[in-house]
C-alpha positions in Angstrom: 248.2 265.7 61.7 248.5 269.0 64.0 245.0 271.1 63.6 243.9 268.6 61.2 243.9 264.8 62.5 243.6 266.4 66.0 243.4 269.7 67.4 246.9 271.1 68.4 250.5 270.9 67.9 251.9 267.8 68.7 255.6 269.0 69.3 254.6 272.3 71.6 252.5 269.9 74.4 249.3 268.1 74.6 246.9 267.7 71.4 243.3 267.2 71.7 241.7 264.3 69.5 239.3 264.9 67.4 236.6 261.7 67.5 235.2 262.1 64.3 238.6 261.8 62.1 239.2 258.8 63.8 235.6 257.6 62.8 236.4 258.6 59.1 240.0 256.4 59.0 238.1 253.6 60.5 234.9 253.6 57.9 237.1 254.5 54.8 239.4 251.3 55.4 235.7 249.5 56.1 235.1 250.6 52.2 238.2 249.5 51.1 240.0 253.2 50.7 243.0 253.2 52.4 244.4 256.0 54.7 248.1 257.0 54.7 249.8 259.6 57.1 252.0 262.9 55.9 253.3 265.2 58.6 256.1 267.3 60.2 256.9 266.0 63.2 258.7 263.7 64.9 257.8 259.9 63.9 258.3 258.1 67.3 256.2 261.2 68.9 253.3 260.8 66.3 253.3 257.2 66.2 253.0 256.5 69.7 249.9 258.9 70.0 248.7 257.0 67.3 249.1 254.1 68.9 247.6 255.5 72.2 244.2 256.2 70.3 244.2 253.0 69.0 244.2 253.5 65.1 248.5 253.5 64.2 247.6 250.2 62.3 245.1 251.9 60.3 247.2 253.6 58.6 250.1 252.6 55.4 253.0 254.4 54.4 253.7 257.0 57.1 255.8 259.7 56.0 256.5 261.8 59.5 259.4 263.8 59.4 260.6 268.0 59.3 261.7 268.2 55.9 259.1 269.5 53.2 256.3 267.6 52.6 255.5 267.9 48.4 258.4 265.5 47.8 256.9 263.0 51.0 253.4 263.1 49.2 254.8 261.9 46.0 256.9 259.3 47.6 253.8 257.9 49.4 251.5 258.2 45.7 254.5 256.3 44.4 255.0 253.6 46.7 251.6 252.6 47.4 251.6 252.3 43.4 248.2 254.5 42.9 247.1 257.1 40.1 247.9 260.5 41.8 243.8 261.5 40.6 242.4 259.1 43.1 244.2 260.2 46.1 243.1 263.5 48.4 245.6 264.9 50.4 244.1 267.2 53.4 246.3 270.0 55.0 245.9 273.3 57.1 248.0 274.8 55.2 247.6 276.6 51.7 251.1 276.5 51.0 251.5 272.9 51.6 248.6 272.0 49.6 250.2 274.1 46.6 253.3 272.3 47.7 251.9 268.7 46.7 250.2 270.0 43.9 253.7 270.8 41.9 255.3 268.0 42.6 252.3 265.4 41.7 250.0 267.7 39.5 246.7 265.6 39.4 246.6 265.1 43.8 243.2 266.1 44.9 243.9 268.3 47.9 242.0 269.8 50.3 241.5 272.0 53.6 240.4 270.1 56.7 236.7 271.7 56.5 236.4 268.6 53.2 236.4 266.4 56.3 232.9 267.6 57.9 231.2 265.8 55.3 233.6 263.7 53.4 231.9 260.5 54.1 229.3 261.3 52.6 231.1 262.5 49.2 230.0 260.0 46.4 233.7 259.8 46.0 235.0 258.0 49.0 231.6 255.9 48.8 234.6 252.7 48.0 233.1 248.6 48.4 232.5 247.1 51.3 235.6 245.5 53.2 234.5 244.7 56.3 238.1 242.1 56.8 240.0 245.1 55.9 241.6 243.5 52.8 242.7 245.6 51.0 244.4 247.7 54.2 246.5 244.6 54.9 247.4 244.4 50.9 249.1 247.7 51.2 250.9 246.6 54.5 252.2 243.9 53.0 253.3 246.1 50.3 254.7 248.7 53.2 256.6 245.5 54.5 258.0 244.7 51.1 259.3 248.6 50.6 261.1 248.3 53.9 262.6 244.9 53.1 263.7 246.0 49.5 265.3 249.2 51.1 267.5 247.0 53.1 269.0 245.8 49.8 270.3 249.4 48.9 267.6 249.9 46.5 268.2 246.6 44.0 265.1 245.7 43.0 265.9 242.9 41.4 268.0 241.7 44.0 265.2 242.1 46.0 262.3 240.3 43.7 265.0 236.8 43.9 264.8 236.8 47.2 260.7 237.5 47.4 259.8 233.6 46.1 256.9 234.9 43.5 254.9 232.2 42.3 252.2 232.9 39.9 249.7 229.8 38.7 247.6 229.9 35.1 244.1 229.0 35.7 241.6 228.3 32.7 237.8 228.5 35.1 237.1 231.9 34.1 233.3 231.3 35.2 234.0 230.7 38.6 235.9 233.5 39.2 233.8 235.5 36.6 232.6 238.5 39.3 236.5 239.0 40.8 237.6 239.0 36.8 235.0 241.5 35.4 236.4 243.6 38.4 239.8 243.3 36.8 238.9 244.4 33.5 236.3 247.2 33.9 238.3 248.4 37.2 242.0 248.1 36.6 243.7 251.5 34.1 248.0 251.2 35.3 248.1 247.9 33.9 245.3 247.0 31.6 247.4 246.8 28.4 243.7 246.7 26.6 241.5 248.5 28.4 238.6 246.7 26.4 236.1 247.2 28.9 233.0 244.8 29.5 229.2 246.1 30.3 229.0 246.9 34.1 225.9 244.5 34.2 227.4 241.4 35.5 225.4 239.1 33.2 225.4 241.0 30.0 229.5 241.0 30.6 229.2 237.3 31.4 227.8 237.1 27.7 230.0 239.4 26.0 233.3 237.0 27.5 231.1 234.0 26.2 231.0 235.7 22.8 234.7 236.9 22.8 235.6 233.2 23.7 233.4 232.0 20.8 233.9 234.5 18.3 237.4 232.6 17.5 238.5 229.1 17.3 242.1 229.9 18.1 241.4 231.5 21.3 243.3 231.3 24.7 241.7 232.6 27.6 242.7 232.4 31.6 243.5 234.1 34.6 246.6 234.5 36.8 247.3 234.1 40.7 249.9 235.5 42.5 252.0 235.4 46.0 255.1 235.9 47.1 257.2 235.4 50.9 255.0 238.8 52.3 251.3 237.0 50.9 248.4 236.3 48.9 247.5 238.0 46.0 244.8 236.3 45.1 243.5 236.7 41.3 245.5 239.5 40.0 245.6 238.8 36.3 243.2 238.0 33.0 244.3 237.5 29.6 242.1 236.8 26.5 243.8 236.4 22.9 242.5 235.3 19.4 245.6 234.3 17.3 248.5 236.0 17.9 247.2 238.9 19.6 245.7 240.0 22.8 241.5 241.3 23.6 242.3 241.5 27.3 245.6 241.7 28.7 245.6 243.0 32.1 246.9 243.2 35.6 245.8 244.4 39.3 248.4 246.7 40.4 248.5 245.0 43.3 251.5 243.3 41.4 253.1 246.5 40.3 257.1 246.4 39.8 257.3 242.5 40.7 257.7 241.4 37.1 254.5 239.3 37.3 253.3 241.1 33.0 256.1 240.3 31.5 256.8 236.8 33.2 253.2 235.9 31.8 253.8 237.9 28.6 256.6 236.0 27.9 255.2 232.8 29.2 252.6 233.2 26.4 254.3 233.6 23.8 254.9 237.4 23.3 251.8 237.7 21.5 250.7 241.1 20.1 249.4 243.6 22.3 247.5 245.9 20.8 248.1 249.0 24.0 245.7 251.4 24.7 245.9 255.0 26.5 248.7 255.2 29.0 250.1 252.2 30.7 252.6 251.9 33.6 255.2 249.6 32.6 256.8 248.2 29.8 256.5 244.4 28.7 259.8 244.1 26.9 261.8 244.8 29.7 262.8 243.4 32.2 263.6 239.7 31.4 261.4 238.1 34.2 263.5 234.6 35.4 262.8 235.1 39.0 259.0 233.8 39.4 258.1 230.5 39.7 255.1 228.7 38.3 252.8 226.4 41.0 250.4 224.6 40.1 247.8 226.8 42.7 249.4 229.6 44.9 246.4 229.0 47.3 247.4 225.3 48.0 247.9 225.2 51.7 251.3 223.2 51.3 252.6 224.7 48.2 254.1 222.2 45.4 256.3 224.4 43.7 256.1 223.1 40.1 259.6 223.9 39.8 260.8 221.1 39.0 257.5 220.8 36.3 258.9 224.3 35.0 262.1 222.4 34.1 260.7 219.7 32.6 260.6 220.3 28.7 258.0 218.9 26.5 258.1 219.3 22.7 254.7 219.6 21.4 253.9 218.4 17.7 250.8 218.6 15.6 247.8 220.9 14.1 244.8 222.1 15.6 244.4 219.5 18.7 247.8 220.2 19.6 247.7 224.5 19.1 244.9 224.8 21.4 245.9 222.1 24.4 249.5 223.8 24.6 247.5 227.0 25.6 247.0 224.8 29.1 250.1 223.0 28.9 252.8 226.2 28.6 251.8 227.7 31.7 252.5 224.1 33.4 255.5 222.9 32.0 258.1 224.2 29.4 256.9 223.7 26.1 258.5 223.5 22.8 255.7 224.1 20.3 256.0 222.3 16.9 252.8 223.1 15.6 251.4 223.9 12.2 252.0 227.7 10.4 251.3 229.8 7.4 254.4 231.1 5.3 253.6 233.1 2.7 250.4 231.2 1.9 251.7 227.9 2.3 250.8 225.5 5.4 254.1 224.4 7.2 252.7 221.5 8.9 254.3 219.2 11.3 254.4 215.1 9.7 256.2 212.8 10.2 257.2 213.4 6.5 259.4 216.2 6.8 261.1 214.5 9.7 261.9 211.5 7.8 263.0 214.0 4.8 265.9 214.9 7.0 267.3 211.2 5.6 267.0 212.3 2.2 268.3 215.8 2.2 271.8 214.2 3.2 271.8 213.9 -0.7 273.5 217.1 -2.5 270.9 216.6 -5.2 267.8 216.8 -2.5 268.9 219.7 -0.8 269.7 221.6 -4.4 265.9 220.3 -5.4 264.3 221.9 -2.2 266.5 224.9 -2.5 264.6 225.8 -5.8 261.0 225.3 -4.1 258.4 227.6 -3.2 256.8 227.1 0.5 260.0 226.2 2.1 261.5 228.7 5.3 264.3 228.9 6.9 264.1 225.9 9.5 261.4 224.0 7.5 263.4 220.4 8.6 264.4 221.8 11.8 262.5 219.5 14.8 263.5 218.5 18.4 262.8 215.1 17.0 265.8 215.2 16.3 267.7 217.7 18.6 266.7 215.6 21.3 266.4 218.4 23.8 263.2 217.7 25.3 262.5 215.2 28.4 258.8 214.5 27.3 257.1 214.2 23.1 253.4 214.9 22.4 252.5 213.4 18.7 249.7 214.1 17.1 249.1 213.1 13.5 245.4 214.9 12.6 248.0 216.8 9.5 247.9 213.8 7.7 245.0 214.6 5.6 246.0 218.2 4.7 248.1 217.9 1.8 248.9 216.0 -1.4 252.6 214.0 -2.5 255.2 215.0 -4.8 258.0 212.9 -6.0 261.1 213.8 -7.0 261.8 212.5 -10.4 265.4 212.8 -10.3 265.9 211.2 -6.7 262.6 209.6 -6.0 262.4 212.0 -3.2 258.6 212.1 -1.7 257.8 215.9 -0.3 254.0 216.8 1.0 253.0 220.4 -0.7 249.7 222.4 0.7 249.0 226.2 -0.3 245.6 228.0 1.5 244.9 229.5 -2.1 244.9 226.2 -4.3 241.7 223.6 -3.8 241.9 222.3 -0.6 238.9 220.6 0.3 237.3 217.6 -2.9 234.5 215.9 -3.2 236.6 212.0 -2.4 237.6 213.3 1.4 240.3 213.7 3.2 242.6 211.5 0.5 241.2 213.2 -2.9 243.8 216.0 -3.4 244.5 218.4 -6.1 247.4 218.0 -8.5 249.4 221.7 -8.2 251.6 220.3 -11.5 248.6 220.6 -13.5 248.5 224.1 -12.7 250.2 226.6 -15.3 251.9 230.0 -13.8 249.0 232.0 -15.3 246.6 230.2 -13.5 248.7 230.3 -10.2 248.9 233.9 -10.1 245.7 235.1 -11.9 243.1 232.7 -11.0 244.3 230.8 -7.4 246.4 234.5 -6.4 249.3 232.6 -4.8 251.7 235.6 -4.4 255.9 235.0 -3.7 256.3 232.2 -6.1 258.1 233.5 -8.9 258.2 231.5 -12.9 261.1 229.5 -12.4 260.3 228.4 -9.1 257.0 227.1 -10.5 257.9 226.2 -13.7 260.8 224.0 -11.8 258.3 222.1 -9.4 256.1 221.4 -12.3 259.1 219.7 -14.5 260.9 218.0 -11.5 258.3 216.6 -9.0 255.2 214.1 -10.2 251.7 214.0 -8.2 251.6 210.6 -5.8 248.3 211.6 -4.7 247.2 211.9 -1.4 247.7 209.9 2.4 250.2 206.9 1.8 249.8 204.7 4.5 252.9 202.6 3.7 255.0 205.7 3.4 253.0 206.8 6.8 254.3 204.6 8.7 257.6 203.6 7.1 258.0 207.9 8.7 256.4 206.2 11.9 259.0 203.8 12.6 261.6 206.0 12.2 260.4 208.4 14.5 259.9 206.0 16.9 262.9 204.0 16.7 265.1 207.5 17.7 262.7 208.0 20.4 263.2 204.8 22.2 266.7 204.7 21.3 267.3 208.6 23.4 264.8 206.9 26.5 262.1 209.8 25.8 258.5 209.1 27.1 256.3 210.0 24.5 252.4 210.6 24.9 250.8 209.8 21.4 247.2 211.9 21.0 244.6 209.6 19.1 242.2 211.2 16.9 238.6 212.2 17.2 236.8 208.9 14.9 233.7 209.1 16.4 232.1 212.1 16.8 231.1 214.7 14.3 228.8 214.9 10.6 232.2 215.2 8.5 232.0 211.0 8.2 234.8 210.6 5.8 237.0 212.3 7.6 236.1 210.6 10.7 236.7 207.7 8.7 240.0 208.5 7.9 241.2 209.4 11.3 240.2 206.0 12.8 242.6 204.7 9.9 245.2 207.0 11.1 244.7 205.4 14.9 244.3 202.2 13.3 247.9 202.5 12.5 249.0 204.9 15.5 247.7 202.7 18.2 248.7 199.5 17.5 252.4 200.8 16.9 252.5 203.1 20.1 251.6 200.0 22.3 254.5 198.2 20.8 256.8 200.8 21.3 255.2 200.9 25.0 254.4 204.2 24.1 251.2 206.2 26.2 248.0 206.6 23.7 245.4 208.9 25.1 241.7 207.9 23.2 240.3 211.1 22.6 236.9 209.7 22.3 236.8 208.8 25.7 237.0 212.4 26.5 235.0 213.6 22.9 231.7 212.0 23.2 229.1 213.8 21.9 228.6 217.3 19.7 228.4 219.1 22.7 232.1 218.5 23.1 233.4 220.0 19.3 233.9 223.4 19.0 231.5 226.1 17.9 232.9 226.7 14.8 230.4 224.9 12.0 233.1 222.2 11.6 231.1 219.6 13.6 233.9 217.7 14.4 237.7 216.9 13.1 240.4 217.8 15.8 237.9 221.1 16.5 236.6 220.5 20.2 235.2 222.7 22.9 238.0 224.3 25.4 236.8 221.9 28.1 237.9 218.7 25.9 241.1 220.2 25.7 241.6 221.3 29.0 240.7 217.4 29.9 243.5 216.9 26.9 246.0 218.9 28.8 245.1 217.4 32.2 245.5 213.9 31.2 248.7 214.4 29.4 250.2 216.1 32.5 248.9 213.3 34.7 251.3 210.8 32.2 254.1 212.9 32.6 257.1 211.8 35.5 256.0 212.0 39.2 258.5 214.5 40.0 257.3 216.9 37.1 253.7 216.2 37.4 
C-alpha cells in the first residue's frame, strides 16, 4: 500500500491518498476483476484507513502483516483459487517483486508506474459487473476460509458442516449463454477442455450436433450452494456412452467436492483429461453434498429424503436414457441392457424366472458350459429386494430367440450383435444359432471368445423354440409380480411406444406386449405410464433413422422421468 495505493508510509504518520487508485479498485470490481491487498504493515492500522476512504469492502483476501511478503502472495493466489498467470501483483519494490516471482513463477508483477494507464490495458478490459458479483463470490469464499480455519485446518470437517447442495438440470438451452461461458472460459477444472466456437449461435449448433451425433447421450448442467451462498450454474457435462465430451466445472467450486460428487453420481464414466487439471476425480469419496431438487428454490426442499429413496431400474433403451434424469434425483439401481463379449445381456423377465430353474444341479452345470453368460448374469434386485421403488420395462422382448434345454426342458433367451439379428417376419422371426456350424461362427459371423466345445455343446444340448412366447412371457410376469406384491414394493410399469413410428411390425408387437402388461399391472394395482400419451408424433422419436421403437427425443424422456418421479411416495418425491 505505502508509495503505491497512497503516497506515504502508513506506520511513520499520515499518508496521502491517491484518487486515482481508488478509481482503478472501484472500475476493475465494475468489470468483474477482483482486487486483493498485500502489505507490511499493521492490519488494524491499514484496514481502518481503508475503511476511512471508503473502499475496505472492495477488497478480498487481505494479507497485512511484517513478515515477507512472496509466501503472502502465494497464499492469497491460492486461496482465492486462481491461475497464478492471470493475477498482477504491483509493488515499489524490486526486490519484493522478485520476491513473488520465486515463490509463484508465472505472477505478473509490476512497478506502480503499470497503474498510470492500467485501465486501459486490453488485459484488465474483464465483463461488465455492475452488481459486483463476482466481488461478493470471493467474499463469500474469504468467509468460508476464515470459518474452515476455525476447524484447525479439516477440510472435510469443514465441507459436513457447510450444507452443499448441488441440483442436475437437463434445459441446456435456457441457460445456453451462462454454459458456453463455462466451457470456452473455465481451464482449472474443465476435465475436457473441448472448446465450442466463440459465436454464440454457431456454438449453440455445435451442442445441437454433439447432442445429436449419439443416441446414447446424457447431457446437463449442475447448480450449487452451500450455508455462505449461491453459486448459481457452476457445472456442464456432456457424454456419449460411457465417456465424457464436456466435463467441466467453474472454480468457483474449487476444493468443496462438488466433480467428484457428480462424477460419481454419473456413473464414473470415462474422462478422457486434457492439459493440466486441478484436482483429482478419484479422490476424495464425496458423501457430504446433498442433492435438491433446485438450489435457487426460495424455501429449499432438500431431496434428501429423495436421495435415500432407492429405485431399481430395469429395461433397454427407454429405460438407459430416462435413468440419465432419474440418477441425479433419486438413487438408482440400474438394470439395464449390456454387451459382453458380443453378446447382449438383456434384462427379461426370463432370466429372472430362470433363477427357479438353476436351483437344479443339472441347470446350473448346463449354463456353466455356455458362451454369453458373466459373472452376475442371474443377479437382479428383483430378487434382493433392496430397493423401495421398481421401474419395468419390457421393450427386450423382441431382441432374441429361445433355446430349450433338452435334458431339463430349461428355456434360456440367446442374442449375439454378430449373428442375424434383424429378419424379414419382424420382431418374432429369429435366427436359429444351432444351425450354425463353428466354422461358420468364427469365419463368417466373427463371434470371437466362444471356443469349440462351448459351441459344439449348445448346439447338441439346447433346441430352437423360436422367438417371443407370450405364454412363457407372462407365466415370467406373474412371477415377478407375485414377489413384488408379496415384499409391498410400488412398481411403476413403462408401456411401450405402439403408435408412433414407420417400423409397423414392431409397433405391432409392442401393443401386444402392453396388451399383456397393462391389463396384468392394473390387477396387481400396479402404476402403468402410456407412453403414447407423451410419444405422439415423429417429432417426438429420436434422430437416429429408427423412426420409432423405444428411440424417442430427450424431451419424451425427460417427460418419462418427470412422470415417474411424480408416482413415487410424497416424502421422496
Amino acid at each position: 500500500m505505502d508509495d503505491t495505493f497512497w503516497e506515504g508510509t502508513l506506520s511513520e504518520g499520515e499518508i496521502s491518498p491517491i484518487q486515482r487508485n481508488v478509481d482503478i479498485v472501484k472500475t476493475l470490481n465494475g468489470r468483474g476483476i477482483v482486487n486483493a491487498i498485500c502489505s507490511r504493515n499493521t492490519f488494524e492500522d491499514v484496514k481502518a484507513r481503508l475503511e476511512q476512504l471508503g473502499i475496505w469492502d472492495d477488497f478480498v483476501f487481505p494479507r497485512i502483516s511484517w513478515g515477507p511478503k512472496g509466501p503472502l502472495v502465494k497464499d492469497i493466489i491460492e486461496k482465492i483459487q486462481l491461475r497464478p498467470e492471470t493475477v498482477m501483483f504491483v509493488d515499489d519494490n524490486v526486490t519484493n517483486l522478485n520476491e513473488a516471482k520465486h515463490f509463484v513463477p508465472e505472477l505478473n508483477v509490476a512497478e506502480p508506474d503499470v497503474l498510470e494507464t492500467l485501465l486501459d490495458n486490453p488485459r484488465f478490459k474483464g465483463k461488465p459487473d455492475p452488481e459486483h458479483s463476482r466481488l461478493k463470490r470471493y467474499q463469500v469464499l474469504e468467509s468460508k476460509h476464515k470459518d474452515m480455519a476455525a476447524t484447525d485446518g479439516d477440510n472435510e470437517a469443514f465441507l459436513r458442516k457447510s450444507d452443499i447442495r448441488v441440483s442436475f438440470h437437463s434445459d441446456i438451452e435456457a441457460e445456453f449463454p451462462r454454459i458456453h461461458d463455462l466451457v470456452n472460459r473455465t481451464n482449472q477444472l474443465n476435465f475436457t477442455k473441448n472448446r465450442w466456437p466463440e459465436d454464440i449461435e454457431e456454438a449453440r449448433l455445435r451442442f445441437r450436433e454433439e447432442v445429436e451425433a449419439d443416441f446414447d447421450t446424457d447431457v446437463g448442467y449442475v447448480k450449487v450452494a452451500d450455508a455462505y451462498g449461491n453459486y448459481g450454474i457452476c457445472g456442464f457435462y456432456l457424454s456419449r456412452k460411457d465417456e465424457f465430451l464436456h466435463f467441466l466445472f467453474s472454480c468457483r467450486t474449487m476444493n468443496m467436492g462438488v466433480e467428484q460428487f457428480v462424477w460419481q453420481k454419473l456413473g464414473k464414466r470415462r474422462v478422457p483429461i486434457q492439459g493440466k487439471v486441478g484436482s483429482k476425480l478419484e479422490d476424495p469419496i464425496v458423501d457430504w453434498i446433498k442433492v435438491v431438487e433446485d438450489v435457487d428454490a426460495s424455501t429449499e426442499t432438500s431431496s434428501a429424503s429423495a436421495k435415500r429413496l432407492k429405485v431399481c431400474i430395469r429395461g433397454a433403451c427407454d429405460m438407459m436414457m430416462t435413468s440419465n434424469f432419474l440418477r441425479t434425483k433419486v438413487d438408482t439401481l440400474e438394470e439395464l441392457n449390456y454387451a459382453y463379449e458380443g453378446w447382449e445381456i438383456i434384462a427379461s423377465p426370463r432370466f429372472v424366472a430362470l433363477t427357479r430353474d438353476l436351483k437344479d444341479d443339472r441347470n446350473r452345470e448346463i449354463i456353466a458350459h455356455l458362451p454369453g453368460m458373466p459373472d452376475g448374469r442371474f443377479k437382479t434386485d428383483i430378487l434382493e429386494e433392496t430397493s423401495d421403488v421398481y421401474v419395468l420395462s419390457f421393450s427386450q422382448e423382441s431382441f432374441h430367440g429361445l433355446y430349450q434345454s433338452k435334458t431339463t426342458g430349461m428355456i434360456v433367451p440367446m442374442g449375439h450383435f454378430g449373428l442375424p439379428y434383424h429378419l424379414p417376419g419382424g420382431p418374432k422371426d429369429k435366427f436359429d444359432y444351432t444351425s450354425v456350424s463353428y466354422d461358420d461362427l468364427v469365419n463368417k459371423y466373427g463371434v470371437e471368445h466362444v471356443s469349440q466345445e462351448q459351441w459344439d455343446f449348445f448346439r447338441k444340448e439346447f433346441v430352437f423354440l423360436g422367438g417371443f412366447n407370450k405364454n412363457l412371457f407372462l407365466k415370467d410376469l406373474r412371477y415377478i409380480f407375485n414377489r413384488m406384491m408379496a415384499a409391498q414394493k410400488k412398481v411403476i410399469i413403462i408401456g411401450l411406444n405402439q403408435a408412433v413410428g414407420r417400423d409397423h411390425k414392431l409397433l405391432e408387437f409392442f401393443a401386444e406386449i402392453n396388451s399383456i402388461v397393462r391389463p396384468l399391472a392394473e390387477k396387481y394395482k400396479f402404476d402403468y405410464i402410456d407412453v403414447n400419451d407423451i410419444v405422439r408424433s415423429e417429432d417426438d422419436l429420436a434422430k437416429d433413422g429408427m423412426f420409432g421403437g423405444a428411440h424417442f427425443d430427450r424431451p419424451a424422456y425427460k417427460a418419462i422421468s418427470d412422470k415417474i418421479l411424480s408416482l413415487l411416495p410424497a416424502s421422496a418425491a
